[in-house]
VMD Tcl script that draws the C-alpha trace (Angstrom):
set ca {
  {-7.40 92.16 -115.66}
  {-4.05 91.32 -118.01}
  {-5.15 88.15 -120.07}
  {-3.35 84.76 -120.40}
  {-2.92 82.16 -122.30}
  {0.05 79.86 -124.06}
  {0.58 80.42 -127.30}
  {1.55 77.76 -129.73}
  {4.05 78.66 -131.74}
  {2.64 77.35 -134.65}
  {-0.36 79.53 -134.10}
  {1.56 82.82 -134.51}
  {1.11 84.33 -138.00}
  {3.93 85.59 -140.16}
  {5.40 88.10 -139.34}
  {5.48 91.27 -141.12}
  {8.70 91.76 -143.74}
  {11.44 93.75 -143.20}
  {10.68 96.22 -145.64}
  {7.53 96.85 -143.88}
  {9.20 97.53 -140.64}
  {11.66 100.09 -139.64}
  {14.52 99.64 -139.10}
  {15.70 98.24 -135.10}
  {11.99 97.24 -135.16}
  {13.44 94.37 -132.02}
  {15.84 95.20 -128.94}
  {17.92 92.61 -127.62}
  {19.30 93.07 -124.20}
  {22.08 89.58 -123.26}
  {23.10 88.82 -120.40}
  {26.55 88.80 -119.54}
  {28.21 86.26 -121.88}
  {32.02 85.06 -121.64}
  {34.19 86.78 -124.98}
  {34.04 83.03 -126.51}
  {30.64 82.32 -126.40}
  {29.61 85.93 -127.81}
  {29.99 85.10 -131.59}
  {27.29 82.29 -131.61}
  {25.17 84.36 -129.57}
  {25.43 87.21 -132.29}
  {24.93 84.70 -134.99}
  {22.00 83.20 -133.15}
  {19.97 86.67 -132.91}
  {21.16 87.33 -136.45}
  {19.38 83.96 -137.64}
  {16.34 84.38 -135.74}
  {15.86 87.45 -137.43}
  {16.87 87.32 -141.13}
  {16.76 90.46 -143.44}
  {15.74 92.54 -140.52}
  {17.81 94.99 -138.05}
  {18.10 94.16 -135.43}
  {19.05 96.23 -131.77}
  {21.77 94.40 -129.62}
  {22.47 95.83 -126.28}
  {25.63 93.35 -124.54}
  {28.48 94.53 -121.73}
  {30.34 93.71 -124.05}
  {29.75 94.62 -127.74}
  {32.34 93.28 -130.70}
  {34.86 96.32 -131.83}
  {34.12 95.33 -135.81}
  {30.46 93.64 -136.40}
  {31.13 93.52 -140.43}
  {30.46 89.57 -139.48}
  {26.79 90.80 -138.44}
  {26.26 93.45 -141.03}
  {22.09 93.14 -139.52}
  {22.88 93.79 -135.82}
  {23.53 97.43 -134.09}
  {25.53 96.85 -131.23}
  {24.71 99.33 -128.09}
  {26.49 99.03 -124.69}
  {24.16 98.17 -122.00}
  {25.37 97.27 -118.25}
  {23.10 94.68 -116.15}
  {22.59 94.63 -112.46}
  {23.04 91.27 -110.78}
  {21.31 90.48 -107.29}
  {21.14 87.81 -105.12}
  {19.21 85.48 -107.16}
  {21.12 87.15 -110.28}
  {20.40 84.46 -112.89}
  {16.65 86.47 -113.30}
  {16.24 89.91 -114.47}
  {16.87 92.57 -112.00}
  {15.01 96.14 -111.57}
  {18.41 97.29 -113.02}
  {17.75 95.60 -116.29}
  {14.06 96.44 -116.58}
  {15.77 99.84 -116.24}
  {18.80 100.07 -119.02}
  {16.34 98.23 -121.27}
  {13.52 100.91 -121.27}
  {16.26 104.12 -121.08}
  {17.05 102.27 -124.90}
  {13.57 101.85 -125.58}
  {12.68 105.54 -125.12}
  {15.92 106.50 -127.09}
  {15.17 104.01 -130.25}
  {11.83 102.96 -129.73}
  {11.47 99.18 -130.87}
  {8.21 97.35 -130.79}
  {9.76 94.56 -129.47}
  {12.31 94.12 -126.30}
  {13.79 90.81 -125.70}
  {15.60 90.77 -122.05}
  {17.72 86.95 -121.38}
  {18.94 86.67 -118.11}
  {21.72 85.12 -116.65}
  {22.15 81.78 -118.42}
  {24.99 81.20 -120.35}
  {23.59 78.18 -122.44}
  {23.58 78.71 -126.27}
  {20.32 81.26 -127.95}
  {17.24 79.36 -129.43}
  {16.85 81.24 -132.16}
  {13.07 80.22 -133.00}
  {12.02 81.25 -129.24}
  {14.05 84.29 -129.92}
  {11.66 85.01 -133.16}
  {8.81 83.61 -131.34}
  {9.18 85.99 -128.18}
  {9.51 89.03 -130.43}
  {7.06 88.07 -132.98}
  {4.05 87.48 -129.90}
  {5.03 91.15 -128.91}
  {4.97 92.16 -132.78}
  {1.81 90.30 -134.16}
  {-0.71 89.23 -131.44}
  {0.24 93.19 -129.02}
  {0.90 91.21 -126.05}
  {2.71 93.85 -123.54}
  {4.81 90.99 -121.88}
  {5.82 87.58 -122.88}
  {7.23 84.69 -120.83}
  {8.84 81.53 -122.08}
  {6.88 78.00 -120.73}
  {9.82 75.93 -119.75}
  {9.46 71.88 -119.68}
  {9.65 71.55 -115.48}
  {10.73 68.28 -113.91}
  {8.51 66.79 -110.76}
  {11.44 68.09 -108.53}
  {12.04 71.72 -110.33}
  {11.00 75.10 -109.22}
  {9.51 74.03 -106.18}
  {9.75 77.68 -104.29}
  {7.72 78.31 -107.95}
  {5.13 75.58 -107.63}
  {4.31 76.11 -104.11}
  {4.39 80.22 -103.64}
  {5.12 82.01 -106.97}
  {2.75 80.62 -109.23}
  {-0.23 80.21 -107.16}
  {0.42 83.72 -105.34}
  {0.33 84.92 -108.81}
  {-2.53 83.05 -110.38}
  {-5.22 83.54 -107.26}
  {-4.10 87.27 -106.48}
  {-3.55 88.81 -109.80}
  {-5.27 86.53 -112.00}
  {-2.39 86.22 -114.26}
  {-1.92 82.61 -115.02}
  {1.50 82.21 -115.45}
  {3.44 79.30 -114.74}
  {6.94 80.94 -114.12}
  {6.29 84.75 -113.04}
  {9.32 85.35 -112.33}
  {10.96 86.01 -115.15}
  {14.30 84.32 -116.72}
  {13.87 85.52 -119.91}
  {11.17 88.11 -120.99}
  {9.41 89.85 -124.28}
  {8.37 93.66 -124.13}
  {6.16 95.90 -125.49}
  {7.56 99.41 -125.62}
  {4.31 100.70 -123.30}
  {5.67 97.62 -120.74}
  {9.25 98.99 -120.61}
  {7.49 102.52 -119.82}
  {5.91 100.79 -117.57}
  {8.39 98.86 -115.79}
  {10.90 101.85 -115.98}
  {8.26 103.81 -114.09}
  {8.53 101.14 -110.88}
  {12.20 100.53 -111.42}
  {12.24 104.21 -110.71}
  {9.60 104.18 -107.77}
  {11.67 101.45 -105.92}
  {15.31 103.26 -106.34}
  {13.14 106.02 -104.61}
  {12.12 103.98 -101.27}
  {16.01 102.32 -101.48}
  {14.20 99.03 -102.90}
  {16.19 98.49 -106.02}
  {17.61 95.39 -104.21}
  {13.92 93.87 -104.74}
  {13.17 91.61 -107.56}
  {10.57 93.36 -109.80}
  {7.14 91.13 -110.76}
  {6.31 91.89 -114.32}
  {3.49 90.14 -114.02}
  {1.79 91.80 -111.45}
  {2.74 94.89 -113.16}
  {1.15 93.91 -116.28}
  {-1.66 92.75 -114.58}
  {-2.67 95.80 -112.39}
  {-1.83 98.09 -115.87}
  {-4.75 95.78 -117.56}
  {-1.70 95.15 -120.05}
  {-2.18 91.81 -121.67}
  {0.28 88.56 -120.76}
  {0.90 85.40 -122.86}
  {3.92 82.27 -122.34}
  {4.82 80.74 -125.08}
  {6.58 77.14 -125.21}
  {9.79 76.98 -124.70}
  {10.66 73.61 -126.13}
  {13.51 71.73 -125.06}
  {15.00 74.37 -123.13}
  {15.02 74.27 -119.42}
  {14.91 76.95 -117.12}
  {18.89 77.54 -115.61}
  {20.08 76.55 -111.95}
  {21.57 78.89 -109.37}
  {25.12 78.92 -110.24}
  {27.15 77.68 -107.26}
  {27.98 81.08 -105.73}
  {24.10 81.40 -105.33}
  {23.17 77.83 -103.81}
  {22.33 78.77 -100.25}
  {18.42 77.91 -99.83}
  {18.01 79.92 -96.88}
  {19.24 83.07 -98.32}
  {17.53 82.05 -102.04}
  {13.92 81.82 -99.96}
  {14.50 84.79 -97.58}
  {15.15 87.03 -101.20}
  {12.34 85.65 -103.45}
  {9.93 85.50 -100.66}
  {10.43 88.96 -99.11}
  {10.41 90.55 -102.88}
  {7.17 88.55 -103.58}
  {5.69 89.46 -100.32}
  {6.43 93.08 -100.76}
  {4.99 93.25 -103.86}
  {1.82 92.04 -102.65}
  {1.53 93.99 -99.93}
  {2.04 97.25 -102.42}
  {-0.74 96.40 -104.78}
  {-3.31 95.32 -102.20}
  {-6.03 97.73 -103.03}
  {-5.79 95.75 -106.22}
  {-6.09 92.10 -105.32}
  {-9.00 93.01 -102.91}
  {-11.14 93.79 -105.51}
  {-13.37 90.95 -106.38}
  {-12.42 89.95 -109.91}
  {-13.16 87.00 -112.09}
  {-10.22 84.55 -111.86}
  {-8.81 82.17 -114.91}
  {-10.76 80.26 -115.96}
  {-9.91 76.70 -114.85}
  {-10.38 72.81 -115.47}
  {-11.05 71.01 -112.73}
  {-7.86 68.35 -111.84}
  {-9.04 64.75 -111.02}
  {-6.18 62.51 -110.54}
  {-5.51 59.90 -113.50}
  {-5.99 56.08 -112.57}
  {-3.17 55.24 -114.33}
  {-0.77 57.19 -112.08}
  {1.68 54.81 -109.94}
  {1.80 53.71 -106.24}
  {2.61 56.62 -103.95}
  {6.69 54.94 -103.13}
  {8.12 55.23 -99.35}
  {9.71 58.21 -98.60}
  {13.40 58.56 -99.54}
  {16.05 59.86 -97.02}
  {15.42 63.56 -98.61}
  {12.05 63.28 -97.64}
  {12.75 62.22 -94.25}
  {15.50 64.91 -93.96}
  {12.61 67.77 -94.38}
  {10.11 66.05 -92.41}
  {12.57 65.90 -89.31}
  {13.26 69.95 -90.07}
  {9.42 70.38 -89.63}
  {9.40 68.22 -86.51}
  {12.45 70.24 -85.08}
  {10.26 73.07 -86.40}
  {7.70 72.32 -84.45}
  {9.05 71.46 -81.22}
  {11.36 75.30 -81.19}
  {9.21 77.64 -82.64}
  {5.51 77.63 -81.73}
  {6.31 80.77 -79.83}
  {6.51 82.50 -82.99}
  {4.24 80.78 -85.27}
  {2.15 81.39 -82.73}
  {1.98 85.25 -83.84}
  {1.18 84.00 -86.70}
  {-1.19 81.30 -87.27}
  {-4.40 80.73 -86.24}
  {-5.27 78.00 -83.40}
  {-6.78 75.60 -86.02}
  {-3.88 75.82 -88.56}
  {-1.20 75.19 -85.54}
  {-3.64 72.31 -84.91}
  {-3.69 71.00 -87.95}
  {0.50 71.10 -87.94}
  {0.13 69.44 -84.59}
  {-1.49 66.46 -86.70}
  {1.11 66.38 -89.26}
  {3.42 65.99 -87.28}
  {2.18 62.82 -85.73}
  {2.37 61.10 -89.32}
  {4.83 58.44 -90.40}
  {7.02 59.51 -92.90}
  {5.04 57.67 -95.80}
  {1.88 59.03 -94.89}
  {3.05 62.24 -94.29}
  {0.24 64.81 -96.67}
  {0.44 68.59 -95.87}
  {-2.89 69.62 -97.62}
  {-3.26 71.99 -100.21}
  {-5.57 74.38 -98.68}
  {-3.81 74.45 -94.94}
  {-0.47 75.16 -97.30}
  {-2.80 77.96 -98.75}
  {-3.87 79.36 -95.36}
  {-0.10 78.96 -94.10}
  {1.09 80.98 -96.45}
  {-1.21 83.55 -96.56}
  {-1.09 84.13 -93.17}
  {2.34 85.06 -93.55}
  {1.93 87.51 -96.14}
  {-0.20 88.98 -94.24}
  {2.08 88.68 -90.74}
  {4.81 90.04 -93.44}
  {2.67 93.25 -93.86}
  {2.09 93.92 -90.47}
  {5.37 92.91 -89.61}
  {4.50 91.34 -87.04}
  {8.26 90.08 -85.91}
  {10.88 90.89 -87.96}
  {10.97 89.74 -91.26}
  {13.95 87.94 -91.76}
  {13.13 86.12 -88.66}
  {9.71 85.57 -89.97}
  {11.00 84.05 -93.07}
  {12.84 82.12 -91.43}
  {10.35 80.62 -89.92}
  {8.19 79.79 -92.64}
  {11.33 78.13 -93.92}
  {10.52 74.70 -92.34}
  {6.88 75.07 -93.23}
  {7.96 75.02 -96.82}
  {9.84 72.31 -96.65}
  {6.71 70.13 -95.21}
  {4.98 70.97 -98.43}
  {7.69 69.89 -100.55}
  {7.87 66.51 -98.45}
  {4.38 66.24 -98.81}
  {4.81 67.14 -102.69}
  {7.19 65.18 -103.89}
  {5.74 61.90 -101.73}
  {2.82 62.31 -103.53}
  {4.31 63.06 -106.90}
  {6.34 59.84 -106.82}
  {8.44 61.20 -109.17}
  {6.01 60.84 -112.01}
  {5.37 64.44 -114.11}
  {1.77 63.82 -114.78}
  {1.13 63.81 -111.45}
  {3.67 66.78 -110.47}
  {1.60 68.65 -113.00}
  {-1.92 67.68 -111.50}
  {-0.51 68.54 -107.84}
  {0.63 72.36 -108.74}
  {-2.63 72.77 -110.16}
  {-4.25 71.62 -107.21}
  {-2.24 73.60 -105.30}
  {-3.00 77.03 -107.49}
  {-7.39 76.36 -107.29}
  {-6.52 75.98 -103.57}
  {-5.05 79.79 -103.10}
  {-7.81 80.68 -105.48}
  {-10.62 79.23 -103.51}
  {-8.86 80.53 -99.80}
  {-8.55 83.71 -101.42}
  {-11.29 84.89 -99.34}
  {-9.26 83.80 -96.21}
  {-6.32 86.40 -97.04}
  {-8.80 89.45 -98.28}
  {-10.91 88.61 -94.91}
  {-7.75 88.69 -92.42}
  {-5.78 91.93 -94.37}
  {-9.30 93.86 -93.56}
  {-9.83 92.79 -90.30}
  {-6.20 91.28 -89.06}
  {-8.05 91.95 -85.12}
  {-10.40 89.18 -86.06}
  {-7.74 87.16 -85.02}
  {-4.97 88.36 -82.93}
  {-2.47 85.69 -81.69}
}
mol new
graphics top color blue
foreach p $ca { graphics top sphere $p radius 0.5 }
foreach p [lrange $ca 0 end-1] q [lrange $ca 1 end] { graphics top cylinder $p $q radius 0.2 }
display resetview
């Protein structure tokens, strides 16, 4: 199993000089980066790496780079998809064909944010990958209570309970290499251009974690993890994408997550005293509630196919709540959505259509979530990592029903 952990960034050691490293020892990949805003980029790489040379693969590399005597410039093309502010199959791609040309020990990939370089989470990325071996390392942003929902409630404790890879932003906006990662990725960047799935975001993570290749996040400090730019702000499309790539993914490395394992180890989450009042719903809150009631009364013939009698139950319930007392809990969420990974594999409808359906399911979490966040980020914390030990402990549940799915047939 890949190991985690966050590493401080104080806790990293030196890293080794320039002279003893060869030269284009680190491999920066940008993302695409309007002509103004590519000088302070190029300085920022140059000052997070000082006395060293240093790889720079951009669309659009500088005709004369006497100003950055330190940086080779090599042209490199990325591949935007539907959610193309994270890294796409085509840049795991063009990243490892320059790895296996030049051969750094360290690959830096940014996505598609156009906010200014950090040059010490530039040196700390590379320097994890340089010093400590890690094969792949992933910045910690600081979340809000109200960011990366899709995240808190699928991605990261998919991730965590099935691969064991504790991870608190899997899918990748920036990312560190090893060169045996690249190799690695390349290898199932080239596997899904073979079944016509290069449209599919690629999971690292899982990668790493099925390779037995070790996995660190470091903090990101101040920086926050970018928004969907405005071309890219349609939730039901945004869901559909993430969801069918994560779902695909999991139903291609089954024979791995069915194998008991040992999970992270984890600290159990009791809820602090000194946390506010749970406050009355707001009119967002309301608005997704009355999309799970609508749910609820049009498409029981299709969850239906895919839930079990006591989940539907249990919706039943919920949706007799007030607003302010409305609590989807964590382990029927976990249940929920493992039952449509599972439905996903079988395809039991069509997938689009199923996706669409757990649409309005989602949305009852996050109603549920952020009433019982309040708004506060202790307790946004606590509740994700309630949420994660509750996929872990139904894990059971989803490695029961993928063996025998005719245990319960709808």
């Amino acid at each position: 199993m890949a190991s985690t952990s966050i590493l401080d960034d104080a806790a990293l050691p030196n890293a080794p000089s320039a002279a003893s490293r060869a030269a284009g020892d680190v491999l920066v990949c940008l993302p695409t980066i309007p002509a103004d805003g590519l000088p302070s980029a190029f300085e920022a790489i140059a000052s997070a790496f000082p006395g060293e040379s240093v790889l720079v693969a951009s669309s659009n590399p500088p005709n004369a780079a006497n100003e950055w005597p330190s940086l080779e410039f090599i042209p490199y093309a990325r591949t935007l998809t539907e959610v193309g502010w994270v890294l796409s199959v085509g840049d795991y791609a063009a990243a490892a064909h320059i790895v296996a040309d030049r051969n750094p020990r360290a690959v830096i990939l940014l996505g598609d944010d156009h906010a200014p370089l950090n040059p010490p989470l530039l040196r700390s990325l590379a320097d994890a990958v340089r010093t400590k071996n890690v094969d792949l390392v992933l910045p910690r942003f600081n979340l809000g209570p109200n960011d990366a929902l899709v995240n808190s409630a699928l991605l990261y404790p998919l991730s965590r309970a099935l691969f064991g890879v504790d991870i608190h932003l899997p899918l990748p906006v920036d990312a560190a290499l090893s060169s045996r990662m690249a190799q690695r990725l390349l290898s199932t960047t080239q596997r899904l251009v073979a079944l016509n799935q290069s449209s599919l975001l690629l999971w690292p993570v899982a990668e790493a974690a099925i390779a037995g290749f070790s996995v660190r996040e470091i903090p990101a400090g101040d920086a926050t993890p970018p928004s969907p730019p405005p071309s890219q702000t349609d939730f039901n499309t945004l869901f559909t994408t993430v969801a069918s790539s994560l779902f695909t993914d999991i139903d291609a490395k089954a024979s791995f997550w069915q194998r008991a394992r040992s999970l992270p180890l984890r600290t159990p989450v009791t809820p602090s005293a000194s946390l506010p009042e749970l406050v009355a719903a707001s009119p967002e809150i309301h608005s997704m509630i009355e999309s799970f009631h609508l749910a609820q009364d049009n498409l029981q013939e299709i969850w239906s196919l895919v839930l079990p009698p006591q989940s539907r139950l249990a919706l039943k319930k919920l949706a007799q709540l007030p607003a302010d007392d409305f609590t989807l809990e964590p382990d029927l969420w976990a249940r929920i959505v493992y039952d449509f990974t599972l439905a996903f594999h079988l395809r039991t409808l069509n997938r689009n259509h199923l996706l669409g359906a757990m649409t309005p399911l989602y949305l009852a979490w996050v109603a549920s979530h952020l009433r019982n966040v309040a708004d506060d980020p202790t307790r946004a914390a606590q509740a994700i990592e309630i949420t994660a030990a509750a996929f872990e402990d139904e894990k059971s549940y989803i490695v029961s029903r993928w063996r025998w799915p005719d245990r319960f047939n709808p």
